[in-house]
MARKETI-357482 format. One record per residue (C-alpha): residue number from 1; x, y negated, z negated. Coordinates in pm, 1 decimal. Each point is the difference from the previous one (the first is absolute). Layout:
// MARKETI-357482
r resi NUM east X north Y up Z
...
// end
This chain:
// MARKETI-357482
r resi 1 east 0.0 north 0.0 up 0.0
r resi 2 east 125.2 north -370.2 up 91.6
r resi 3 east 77.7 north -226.1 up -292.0
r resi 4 east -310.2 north -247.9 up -8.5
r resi 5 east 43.2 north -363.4 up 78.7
r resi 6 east -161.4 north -123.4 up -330.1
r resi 7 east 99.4 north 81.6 up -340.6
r resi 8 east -175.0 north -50.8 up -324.6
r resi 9 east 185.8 north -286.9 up -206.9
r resi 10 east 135.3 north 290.7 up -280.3
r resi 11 east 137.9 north 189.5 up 290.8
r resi 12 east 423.3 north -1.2 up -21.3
r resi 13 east 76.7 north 29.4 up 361.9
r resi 14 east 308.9 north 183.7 up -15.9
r resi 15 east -169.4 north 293.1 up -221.8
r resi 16 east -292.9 north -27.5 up 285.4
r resi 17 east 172.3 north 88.0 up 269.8
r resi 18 east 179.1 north 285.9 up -160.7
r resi 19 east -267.8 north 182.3 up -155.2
r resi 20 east -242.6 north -117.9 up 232.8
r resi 21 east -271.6 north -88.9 up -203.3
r resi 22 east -54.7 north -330.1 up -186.9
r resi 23 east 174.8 north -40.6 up -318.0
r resi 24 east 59.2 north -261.4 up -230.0
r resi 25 east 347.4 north 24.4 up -229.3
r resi 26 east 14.1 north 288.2 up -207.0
r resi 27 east -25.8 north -182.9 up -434.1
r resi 28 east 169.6 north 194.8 up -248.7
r resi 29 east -134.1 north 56.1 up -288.9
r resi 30 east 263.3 north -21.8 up -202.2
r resi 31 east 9.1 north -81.2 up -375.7
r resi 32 east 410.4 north -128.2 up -33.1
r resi 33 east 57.4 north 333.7 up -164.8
r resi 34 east 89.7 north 314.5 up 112.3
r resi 35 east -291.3 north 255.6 up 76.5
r resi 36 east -34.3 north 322.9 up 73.0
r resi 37 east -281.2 north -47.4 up 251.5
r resi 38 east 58.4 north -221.1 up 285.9
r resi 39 east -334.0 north -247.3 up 115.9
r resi 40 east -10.3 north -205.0 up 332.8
r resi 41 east -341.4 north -117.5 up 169.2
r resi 42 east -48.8 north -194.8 up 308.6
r resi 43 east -317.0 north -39.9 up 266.7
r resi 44 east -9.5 north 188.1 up 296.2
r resi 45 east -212.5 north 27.9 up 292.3
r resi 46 east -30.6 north 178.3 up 321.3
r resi 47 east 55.1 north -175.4 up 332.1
r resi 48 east -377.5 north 184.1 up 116.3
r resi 49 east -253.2 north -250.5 up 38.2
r resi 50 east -230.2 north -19.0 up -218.2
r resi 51 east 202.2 north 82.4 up -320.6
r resi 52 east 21.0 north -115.3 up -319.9
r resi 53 east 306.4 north -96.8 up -228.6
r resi 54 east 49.3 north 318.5 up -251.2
r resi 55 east 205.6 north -27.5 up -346.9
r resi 56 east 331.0 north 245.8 up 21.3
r resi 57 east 142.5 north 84.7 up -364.2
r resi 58 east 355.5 north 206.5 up 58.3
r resi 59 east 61.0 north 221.9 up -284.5
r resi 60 east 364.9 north 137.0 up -55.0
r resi 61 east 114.4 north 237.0 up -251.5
r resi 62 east 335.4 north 132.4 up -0.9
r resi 63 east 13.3 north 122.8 up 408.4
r resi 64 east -354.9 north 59.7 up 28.0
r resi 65 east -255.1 north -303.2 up 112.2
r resi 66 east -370.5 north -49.3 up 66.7
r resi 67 east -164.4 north -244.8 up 183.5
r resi 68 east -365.0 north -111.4 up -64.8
r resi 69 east -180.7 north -171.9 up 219.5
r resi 70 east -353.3 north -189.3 up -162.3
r resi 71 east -241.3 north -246.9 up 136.8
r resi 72 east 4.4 north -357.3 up -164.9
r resi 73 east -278.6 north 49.7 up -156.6
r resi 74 east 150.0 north 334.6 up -185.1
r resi 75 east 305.0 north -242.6 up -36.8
r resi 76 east -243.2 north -289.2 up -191.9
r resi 77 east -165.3 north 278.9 up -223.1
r resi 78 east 366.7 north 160.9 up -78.9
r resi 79 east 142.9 north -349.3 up -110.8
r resi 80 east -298.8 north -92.5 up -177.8
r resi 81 east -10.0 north 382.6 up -194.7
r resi 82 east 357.2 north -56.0 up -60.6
r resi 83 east -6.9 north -357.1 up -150.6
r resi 84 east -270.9 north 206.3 up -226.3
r resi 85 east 234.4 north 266.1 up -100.2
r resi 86 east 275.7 north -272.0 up -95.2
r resi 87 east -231.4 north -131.8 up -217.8
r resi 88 east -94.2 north 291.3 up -197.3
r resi 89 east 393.6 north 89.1 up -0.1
r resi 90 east 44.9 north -344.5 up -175.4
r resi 91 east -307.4 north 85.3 up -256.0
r resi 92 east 221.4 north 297.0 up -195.0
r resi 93 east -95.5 north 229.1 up -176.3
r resi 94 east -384.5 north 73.6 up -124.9
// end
């Protein structure tokens, strides 16, 4: 498939045209300390018409990685479900 001509405004160019799909840079999530568990999310989204931008959450453990792929809305519920977990962490104990 042929790059498009029109990008969405998240889309990094260079990471375009070598996956070919859309994607915006990849945002670590990264707390200044050393994990064990390794978090990056960016948008994607195919070149097909028609499509719509997806959530992509790279998991990597040791050698072994998952991607996950989730609508924005899944993405809106997930950060609101985890602001509500942070809170409860911050509550301690009953």
């Amino acid at each position: 498939m042929n790059a498009p001509t029109e990008h969405p405004r998240w889309c990094d160019r260079k990471t375009c045209d070598r996956l070919g799909v859309h994607a915006s840079r990849v945002l670590p999530v990264n707390t200044g300390r050393t994990e064990e568990t390794v978090l990056d999310v960016a948008l994607v989204q195919s070149w097909l018409p028609a499509s719509e931008p997806q959530l992509s959450m790279t998991v990597i453990d040791g050698v072994d990685f998952e991607q996950v792929l989730m609508s924005l809305g899944q993405g809106r519920v997930l950060a609101h479900r985890l602001r509500q977990l942070l809170d409860d962490a911050k509550g301690g104990a009953k």
